[in-house]
Steps between C-alpha positions, in 0.01 A plus 500: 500500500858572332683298222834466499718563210549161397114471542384781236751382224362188565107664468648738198640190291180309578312796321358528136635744280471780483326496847816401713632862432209637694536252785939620504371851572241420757802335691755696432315843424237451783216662302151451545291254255260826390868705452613217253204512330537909422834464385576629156771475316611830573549436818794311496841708470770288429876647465745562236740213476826572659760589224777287766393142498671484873277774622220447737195515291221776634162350623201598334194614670172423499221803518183389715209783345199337478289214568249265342153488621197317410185702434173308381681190414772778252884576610565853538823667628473679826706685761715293745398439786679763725708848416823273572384222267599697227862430511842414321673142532850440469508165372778215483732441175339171515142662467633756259640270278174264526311815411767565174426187359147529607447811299702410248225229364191700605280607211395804587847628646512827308168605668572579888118531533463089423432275816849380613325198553209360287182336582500139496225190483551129439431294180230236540677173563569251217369153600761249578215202496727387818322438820631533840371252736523408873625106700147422466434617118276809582590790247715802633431805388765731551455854571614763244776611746653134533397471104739794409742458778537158331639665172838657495564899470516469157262308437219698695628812318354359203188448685524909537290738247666858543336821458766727471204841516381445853666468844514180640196415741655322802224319632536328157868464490502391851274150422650443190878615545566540828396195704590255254842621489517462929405152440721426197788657669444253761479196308847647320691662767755363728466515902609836583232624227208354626211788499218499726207342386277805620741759323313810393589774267568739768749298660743607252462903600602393863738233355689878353495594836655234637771508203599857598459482879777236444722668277541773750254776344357768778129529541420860313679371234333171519167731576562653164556248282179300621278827454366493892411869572666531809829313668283371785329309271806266404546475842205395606465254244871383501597586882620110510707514250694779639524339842836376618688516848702793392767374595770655247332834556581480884826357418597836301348698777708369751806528320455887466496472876803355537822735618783487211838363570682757293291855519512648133452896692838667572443730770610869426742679715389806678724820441602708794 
């Protein structure tokens, strides 16, 4: 399943703060949920400001080093989860400049072993003493998906207690965060940013994928940035993506076949 851009600003605006920064990076980053979760601080490396405003900014990179597992019920950090996981991402200006501001307002910035992302649970609801009913009067009860989804951004950010000294759990973030924001983006967005219904997390690693098949990027490179251990992976994977008639290839093939009109080699005269 792949989103298209229009699709994960859509998903990205529908998002609470400070949790739609995570969801930018899954899309446009294509990291894992358990390599969000080890991110520190540190791990983001953002350029120097160019001194010429009409110079092409640098992107910053992300650095993949660990991820966050649950033992007995605790997060720990652990390894990734292969020797290529470990790995160095080029990211956007967009994403760089997300990540600026981002870090700019996080309150543990000048520690790069803080979580880049902090753990986050919901406030109990306030009673509204409304009461949703059905044609025939029965009482709806609305699930707590539909209940948040019903809110906007901002206002289910406020339903948001942070804990800025521990990683974010997913499983946590994903029923509180995550799937309310697929539905509220839906109720907000505009045709060509409906989401699937269905749309998991992980969709937005191969959404990446899809991003930077399409922008032209070769699969090492695209092997690289996703952290599969071997090339063959990303093809496997991705093979459909890559698939065209190859038709332009064949076309510049055939021209080198082609005899010249005007030969650029001057033959040489043989002396007697």
């Amino acid at each position: 399943m792949f989103l298209t851009a229009a699709q994960v600003s859509a998903l990205v605006d529908a998002t609470s703060c400070p949790c739609a920064v995570l969801v930018h990076l899954a899309a446009w980053c294509g990291v894992r949920a358990a390599e969000l979760a080890g991110l520190q601080v540190g791990d983001v490396e953002l350029p120097d400001a160019p001194i010429n405003p009409n110079a092409a900014a640098k992107p910053g990179v992300l650095h993949i080093e660990r991820t966050v597992i649950t033992i007995d019920g605790a997060l720990v950090y652990g390894s990734p989860k292969t020797k290529g996981s470990r790995r160095r991402v080029p990211m956007t200006a967009g994403t760089t400049a997300m990540l600026r501001d981002y870090l700019a307002d996080h309150p543990r910035r000048d520690d790069p072993s803080a979580p880049l992302f902090c753990s986050v649970t919901l406030k109990a609801a306030k009673p509204t003493g409304r009461r949703s009913v059905d044609a025939d009067g029965n009482r709806i009860a609305p699930t707590a998906v539909d209940a948040l989804a019903g809110l906007s951004a901002d206002e289910a950010a406020d339903r948001l207690v942070l804990d800025w000294s521990q990683p974010y759990r997913h499983q946590t973030f994903y029923k509180a965060v995550f799937r309310p924001a697929v539905a509220r983006a839906n109720r907000l967005g505009g045709e060509d940013q409906v989401l699937p219904p269905a749309l998991k997390f992980h969709a937005l690693r191969h959404t990446y994928a899809s991003l930077c098949v399409a922008a032209g990027i070769p699969p090492l490179q695209l092997s690289r940035f996703m952290g599969h251990a071997k090339v063959t992976t990303t093809l496997a994977v991705y093979t459909h993506l890559f698939d065209d008639d190859h038709a332009e290839t064949m076309a510049a093939l055939e021209a080198m076949s082609r005899p010249v009109d005007a030969p650029n080699v001057v033959p040489m005269r043989r002396q007697s």
